[in-house]
DSSP file (Angstrom, degrees, kcal/mol; ACC not computed):
  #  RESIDUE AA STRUCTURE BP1 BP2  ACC     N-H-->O    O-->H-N    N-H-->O    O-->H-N    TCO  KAPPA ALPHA  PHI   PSI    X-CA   Y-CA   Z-CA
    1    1 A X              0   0    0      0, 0.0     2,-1.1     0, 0.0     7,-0.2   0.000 360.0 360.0 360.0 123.8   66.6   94.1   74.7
    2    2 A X  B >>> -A    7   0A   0      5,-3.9     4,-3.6     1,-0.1     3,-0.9  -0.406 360.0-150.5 -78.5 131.1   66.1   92.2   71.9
    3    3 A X  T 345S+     0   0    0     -2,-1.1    -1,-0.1     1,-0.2     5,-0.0   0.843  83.4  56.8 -37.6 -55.5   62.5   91.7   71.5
    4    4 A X  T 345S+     0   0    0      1,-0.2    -1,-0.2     2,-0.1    -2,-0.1   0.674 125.9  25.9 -81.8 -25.2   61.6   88.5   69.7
    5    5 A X  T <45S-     0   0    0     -3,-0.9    -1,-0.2     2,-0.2    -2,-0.2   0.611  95.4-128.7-106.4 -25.4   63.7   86.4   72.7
    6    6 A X  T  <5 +     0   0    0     -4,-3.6     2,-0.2     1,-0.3    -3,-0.2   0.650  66.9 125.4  82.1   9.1   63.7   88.7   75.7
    7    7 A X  B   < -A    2   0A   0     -5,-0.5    -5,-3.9     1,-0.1    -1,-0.3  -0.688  63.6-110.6-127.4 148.5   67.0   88.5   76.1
    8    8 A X        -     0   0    0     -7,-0.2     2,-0.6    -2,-0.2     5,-0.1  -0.443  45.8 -93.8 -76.2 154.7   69.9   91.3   76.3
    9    9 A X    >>  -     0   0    0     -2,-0.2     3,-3.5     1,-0.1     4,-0.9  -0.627  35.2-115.9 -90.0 135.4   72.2   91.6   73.6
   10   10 A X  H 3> S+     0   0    0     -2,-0.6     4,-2.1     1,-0.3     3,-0.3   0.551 110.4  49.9 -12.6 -60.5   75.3   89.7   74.0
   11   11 A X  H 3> S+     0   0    0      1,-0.3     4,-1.4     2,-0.2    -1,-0.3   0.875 107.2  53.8 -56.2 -49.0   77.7   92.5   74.1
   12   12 A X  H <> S+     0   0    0     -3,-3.5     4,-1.0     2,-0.2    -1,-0.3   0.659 103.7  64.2 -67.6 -15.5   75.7   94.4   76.8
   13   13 A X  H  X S+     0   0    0     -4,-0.9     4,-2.7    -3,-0.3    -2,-0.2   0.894 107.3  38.1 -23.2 -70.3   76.0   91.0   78.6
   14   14 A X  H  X S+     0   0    0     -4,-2.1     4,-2.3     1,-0.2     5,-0.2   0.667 110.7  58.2 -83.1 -16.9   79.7   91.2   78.9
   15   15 A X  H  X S+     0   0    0     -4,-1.4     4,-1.8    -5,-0.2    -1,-0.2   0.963 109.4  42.4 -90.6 -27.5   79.9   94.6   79.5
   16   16 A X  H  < S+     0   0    0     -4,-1.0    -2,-0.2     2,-0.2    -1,-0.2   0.933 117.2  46.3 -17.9 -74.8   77.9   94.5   82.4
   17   17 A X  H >X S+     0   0    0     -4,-2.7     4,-5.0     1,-0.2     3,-0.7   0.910 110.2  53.9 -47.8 -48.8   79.5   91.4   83.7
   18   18 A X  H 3X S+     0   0    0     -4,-2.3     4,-1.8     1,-0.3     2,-0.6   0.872 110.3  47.1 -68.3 -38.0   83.1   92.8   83.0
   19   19 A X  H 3< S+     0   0    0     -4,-1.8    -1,-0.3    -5,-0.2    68,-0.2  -0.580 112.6  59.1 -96.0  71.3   82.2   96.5   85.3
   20   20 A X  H <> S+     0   0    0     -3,-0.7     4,-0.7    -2,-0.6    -2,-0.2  -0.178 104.9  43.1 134.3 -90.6   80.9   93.8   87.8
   21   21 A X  H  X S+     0   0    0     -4,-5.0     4,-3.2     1,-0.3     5,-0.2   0.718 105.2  60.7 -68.9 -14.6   83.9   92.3   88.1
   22   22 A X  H  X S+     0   0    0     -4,-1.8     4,-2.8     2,-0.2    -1,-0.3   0.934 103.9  54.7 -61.6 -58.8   86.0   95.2   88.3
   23   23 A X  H  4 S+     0   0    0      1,-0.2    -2,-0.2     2,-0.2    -1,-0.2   0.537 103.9  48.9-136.2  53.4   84.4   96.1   91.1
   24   24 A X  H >< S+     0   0    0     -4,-0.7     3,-0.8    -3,-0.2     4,-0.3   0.616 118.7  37.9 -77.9 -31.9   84.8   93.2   93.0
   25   25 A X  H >< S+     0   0    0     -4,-3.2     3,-2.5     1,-0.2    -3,-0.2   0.992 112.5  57.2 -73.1 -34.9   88.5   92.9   92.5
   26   26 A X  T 3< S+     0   0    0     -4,-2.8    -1,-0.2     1,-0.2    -2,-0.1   0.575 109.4  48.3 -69.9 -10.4   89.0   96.6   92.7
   27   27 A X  T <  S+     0   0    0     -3,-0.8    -1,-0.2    -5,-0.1     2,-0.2   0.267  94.3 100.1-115.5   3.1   87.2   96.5   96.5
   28   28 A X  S <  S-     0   0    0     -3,-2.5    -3,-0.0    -4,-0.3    50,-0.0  -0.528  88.1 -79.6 -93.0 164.8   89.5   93.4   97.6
   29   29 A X    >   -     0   0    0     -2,-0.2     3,-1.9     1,-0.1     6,-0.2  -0.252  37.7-120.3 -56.3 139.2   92.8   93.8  100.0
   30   30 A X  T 3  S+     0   0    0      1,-0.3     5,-0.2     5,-0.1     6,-0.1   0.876 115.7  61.2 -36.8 -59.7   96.0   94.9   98.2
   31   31 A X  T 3  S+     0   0    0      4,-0.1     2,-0.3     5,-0.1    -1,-0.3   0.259  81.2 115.0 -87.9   0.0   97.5   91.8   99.2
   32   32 A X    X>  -     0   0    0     -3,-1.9     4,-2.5     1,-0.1     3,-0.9  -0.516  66.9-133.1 -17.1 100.0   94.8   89.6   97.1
   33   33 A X  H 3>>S+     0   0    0     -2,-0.3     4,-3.7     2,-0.2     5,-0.9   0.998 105.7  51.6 -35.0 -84.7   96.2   87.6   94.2
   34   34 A X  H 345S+     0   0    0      1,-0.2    -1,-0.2     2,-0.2     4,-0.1   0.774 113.7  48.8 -43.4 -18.9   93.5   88.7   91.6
   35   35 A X  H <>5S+     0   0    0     -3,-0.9     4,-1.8    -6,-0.2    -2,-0.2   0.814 109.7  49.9 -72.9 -42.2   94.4   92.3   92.7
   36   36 A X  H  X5S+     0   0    0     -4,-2.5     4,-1.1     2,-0.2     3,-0.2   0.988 114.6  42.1 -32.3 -66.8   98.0   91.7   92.3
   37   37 A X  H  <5S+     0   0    0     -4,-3.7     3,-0.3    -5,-0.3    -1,-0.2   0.906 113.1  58.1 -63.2 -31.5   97.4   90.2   88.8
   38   38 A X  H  4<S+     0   0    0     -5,-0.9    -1,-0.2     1,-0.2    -2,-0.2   0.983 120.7  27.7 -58.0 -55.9   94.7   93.4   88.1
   39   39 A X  H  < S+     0   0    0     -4,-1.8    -1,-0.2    -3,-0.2    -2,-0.2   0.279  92.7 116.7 -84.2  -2.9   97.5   96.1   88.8
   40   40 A X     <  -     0   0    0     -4,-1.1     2,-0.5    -3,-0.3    -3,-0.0  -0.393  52.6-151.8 -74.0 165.2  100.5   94.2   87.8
   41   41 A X        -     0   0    0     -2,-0.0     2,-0.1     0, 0.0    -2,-0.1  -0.986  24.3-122.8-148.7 116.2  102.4   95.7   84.9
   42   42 A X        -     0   0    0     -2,-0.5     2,-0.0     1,-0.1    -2,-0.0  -0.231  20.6-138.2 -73.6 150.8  104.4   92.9   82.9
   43   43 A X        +     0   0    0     -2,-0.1     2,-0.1     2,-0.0    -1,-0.1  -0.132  52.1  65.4 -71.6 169.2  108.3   93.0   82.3
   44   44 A X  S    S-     0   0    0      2,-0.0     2,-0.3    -2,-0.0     3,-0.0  -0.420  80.8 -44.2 105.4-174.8  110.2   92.3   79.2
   45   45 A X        -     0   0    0     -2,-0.1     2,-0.1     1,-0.1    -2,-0.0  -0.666  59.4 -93.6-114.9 173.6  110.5   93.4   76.2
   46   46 A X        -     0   0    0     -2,-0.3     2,-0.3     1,-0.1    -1,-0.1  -0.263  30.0-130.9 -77.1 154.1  108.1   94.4   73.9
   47   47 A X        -     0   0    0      1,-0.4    -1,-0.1     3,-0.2    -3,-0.0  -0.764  33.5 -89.8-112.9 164.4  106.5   92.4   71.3
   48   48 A X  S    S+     0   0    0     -2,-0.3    -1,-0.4     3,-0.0     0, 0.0   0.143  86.7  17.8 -44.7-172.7  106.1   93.3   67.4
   49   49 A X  S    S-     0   0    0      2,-0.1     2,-0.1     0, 0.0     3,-0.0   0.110 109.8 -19.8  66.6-144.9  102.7   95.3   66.5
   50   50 A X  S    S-     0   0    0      1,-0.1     2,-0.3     0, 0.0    -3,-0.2  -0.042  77.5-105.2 -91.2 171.4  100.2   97.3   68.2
   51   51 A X        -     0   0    0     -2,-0.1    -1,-0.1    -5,-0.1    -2,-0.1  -0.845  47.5 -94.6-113.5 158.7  100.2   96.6   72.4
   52   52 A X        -     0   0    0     -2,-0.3     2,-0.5     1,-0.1    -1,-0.0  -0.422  34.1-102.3 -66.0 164.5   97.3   94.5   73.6
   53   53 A X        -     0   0    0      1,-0.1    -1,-0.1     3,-0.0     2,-0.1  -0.804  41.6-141.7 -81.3  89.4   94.1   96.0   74.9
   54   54 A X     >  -     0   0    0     -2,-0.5     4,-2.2     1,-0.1     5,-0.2  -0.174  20.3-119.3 -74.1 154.2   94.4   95.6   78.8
   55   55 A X  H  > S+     0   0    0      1,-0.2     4,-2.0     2,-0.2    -1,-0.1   0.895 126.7  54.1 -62.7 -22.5   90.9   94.5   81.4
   56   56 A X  H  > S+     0   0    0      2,-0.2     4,-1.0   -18,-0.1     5,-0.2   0.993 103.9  45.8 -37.7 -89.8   92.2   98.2   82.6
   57   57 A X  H  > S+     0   0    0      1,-0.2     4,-1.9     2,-0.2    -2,-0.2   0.663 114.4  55.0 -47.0 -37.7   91.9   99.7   79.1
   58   58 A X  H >X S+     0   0    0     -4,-2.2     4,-1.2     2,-0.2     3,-0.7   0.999 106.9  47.2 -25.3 -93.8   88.3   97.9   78.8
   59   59 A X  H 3X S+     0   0    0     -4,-2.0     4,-0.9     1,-0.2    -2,-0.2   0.352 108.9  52.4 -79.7  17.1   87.2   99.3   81.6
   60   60 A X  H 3X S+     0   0    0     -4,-1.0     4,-3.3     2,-0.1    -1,-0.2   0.719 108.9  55.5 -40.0 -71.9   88.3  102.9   80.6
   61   61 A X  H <X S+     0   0    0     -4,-1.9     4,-1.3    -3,-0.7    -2,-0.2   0.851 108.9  40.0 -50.9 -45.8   86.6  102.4   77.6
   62   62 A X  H >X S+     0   0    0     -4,-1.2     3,-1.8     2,-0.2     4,-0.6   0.993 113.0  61.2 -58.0 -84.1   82.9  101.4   79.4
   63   63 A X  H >< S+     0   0    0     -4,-0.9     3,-1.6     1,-0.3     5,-0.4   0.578 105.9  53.0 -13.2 -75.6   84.0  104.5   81.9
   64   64 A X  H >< S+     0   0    0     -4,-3.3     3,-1.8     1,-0.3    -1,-0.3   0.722 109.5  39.9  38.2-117.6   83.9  106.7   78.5
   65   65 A X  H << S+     0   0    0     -3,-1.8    -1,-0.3    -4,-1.3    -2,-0.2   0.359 111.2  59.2 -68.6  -0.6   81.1  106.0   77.4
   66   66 A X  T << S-     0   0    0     -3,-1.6    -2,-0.3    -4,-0.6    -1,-0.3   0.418 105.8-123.5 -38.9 -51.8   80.0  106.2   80.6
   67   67 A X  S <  S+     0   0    0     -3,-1.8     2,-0.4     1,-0.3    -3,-0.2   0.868  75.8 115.0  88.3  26.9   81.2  109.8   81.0
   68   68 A X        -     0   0    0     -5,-0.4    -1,-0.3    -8,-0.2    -2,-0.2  -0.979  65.9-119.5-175.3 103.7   83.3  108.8   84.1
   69   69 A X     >  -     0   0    0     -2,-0.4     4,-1.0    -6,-0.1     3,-0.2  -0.142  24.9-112.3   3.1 123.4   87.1  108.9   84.3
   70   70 A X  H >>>S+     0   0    0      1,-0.2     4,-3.6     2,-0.2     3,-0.6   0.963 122.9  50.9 -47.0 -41.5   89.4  105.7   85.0
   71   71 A X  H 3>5S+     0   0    0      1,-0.3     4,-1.3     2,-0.2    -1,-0.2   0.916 114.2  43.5 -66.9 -28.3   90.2  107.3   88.3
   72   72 A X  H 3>5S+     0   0    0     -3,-0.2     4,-1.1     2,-0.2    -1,-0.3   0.644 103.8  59.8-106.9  18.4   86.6  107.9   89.0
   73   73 A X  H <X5S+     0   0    0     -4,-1.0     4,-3.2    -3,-0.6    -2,-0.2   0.859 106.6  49.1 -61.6 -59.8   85.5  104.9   88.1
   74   74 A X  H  X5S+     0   0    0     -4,-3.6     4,-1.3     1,-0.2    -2,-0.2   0.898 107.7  54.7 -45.0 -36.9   87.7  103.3   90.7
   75   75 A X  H  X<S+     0   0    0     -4,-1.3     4,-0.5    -5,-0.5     3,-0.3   0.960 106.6  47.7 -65.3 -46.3   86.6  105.6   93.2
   76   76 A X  H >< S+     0   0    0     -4,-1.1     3,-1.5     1,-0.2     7,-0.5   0.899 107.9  66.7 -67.4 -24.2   82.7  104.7   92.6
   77   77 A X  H 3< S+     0   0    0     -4,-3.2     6,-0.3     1,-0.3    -1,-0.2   0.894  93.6  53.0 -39.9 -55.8   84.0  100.9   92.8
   78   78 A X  H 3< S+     0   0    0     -4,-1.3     2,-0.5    -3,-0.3    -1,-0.3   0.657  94.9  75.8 -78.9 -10.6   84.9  100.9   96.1
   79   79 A X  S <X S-     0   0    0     -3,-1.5     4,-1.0    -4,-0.5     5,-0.1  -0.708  77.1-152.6 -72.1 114.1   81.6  102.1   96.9
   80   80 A X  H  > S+     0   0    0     -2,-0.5     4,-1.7     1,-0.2     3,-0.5   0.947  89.0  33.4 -96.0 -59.2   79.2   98.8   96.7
   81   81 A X  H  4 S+     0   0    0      1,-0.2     4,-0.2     2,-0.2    -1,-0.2   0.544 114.2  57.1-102.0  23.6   75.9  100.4   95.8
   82   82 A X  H  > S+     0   0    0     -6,-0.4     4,-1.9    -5,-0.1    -1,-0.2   0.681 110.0  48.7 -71.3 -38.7   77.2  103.4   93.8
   83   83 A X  H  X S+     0   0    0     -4,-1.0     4,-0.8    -7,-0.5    -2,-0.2   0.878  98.3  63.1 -72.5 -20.8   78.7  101.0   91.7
   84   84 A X  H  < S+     0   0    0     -4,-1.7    -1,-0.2     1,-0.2    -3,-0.1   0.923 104.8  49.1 -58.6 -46.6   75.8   99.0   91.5
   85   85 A X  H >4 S+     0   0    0     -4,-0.2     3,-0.9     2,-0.1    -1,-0.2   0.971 107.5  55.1 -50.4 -65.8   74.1  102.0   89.7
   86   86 A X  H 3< S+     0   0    0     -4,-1.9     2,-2.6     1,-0.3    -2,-0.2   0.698 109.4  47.6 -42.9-111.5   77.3  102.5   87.2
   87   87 A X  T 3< S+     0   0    0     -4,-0.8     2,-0.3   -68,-0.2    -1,-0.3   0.061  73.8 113.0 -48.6  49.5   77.0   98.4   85.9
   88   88 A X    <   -     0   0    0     -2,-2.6    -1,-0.1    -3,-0.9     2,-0.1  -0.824  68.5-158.1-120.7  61.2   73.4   99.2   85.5
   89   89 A X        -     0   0    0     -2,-0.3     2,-0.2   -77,-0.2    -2,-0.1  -0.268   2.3-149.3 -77.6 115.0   74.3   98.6   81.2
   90   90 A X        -     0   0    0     -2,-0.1     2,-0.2     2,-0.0    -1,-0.1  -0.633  32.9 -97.3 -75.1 166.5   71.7  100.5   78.8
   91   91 A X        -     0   0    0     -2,-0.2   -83,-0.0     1,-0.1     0, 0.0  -0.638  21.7-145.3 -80.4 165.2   71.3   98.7   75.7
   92   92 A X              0   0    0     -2,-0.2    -1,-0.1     1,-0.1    -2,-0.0   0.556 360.0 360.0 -62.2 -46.6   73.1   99.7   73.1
   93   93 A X              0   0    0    -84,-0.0    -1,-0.1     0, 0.0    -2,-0.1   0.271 360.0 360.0 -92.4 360.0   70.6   99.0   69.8
């Protein structure tokens, strides 16, 4: 927390929010739009560079640091107040 405001820092904000929302879509019906679009894997060809950084790859990355697998991250999702513990962000600083 930063002191001098009370306030969390920005980054621990989003990551919070972001394993939050993961796992509300991740606990909705297959047949869900926002689950569609969560799991969908785009077509096409490839574009120059490096590939983008997917809301997937994100929340890998939290998982991580975290200690925690994608695959058991998903698993604690589905769970509502396991997961609650997991988006429980320390700060960072």
């Amino acid at each position: 927390m930063t002191s001098e405001l009370n306030q969390e820092p920005i980054a621990t904000r989003i990551e919070r929010r972001q394993l939050k929302w993961f796992g509300h879509i991740h606990r909705m019906n297959e047949t869900r739009k926002p689950k569609q679009y969560l799991i969908a894997k785009p077509e096409g060809n490839k574009t120059r560079g490096r590939q983008r950084k997917t809301y997937i790859d994100t929340i890998a990355e939290y998982g991580r640091k975290k200690g925690k697998s994608l695959k058991e991250m998903e698993r604690l999702a589905k769970n509502r107040e396991e997961w609650k513990k997991v988006t429980k962000v320390s700060p960072t600083l």
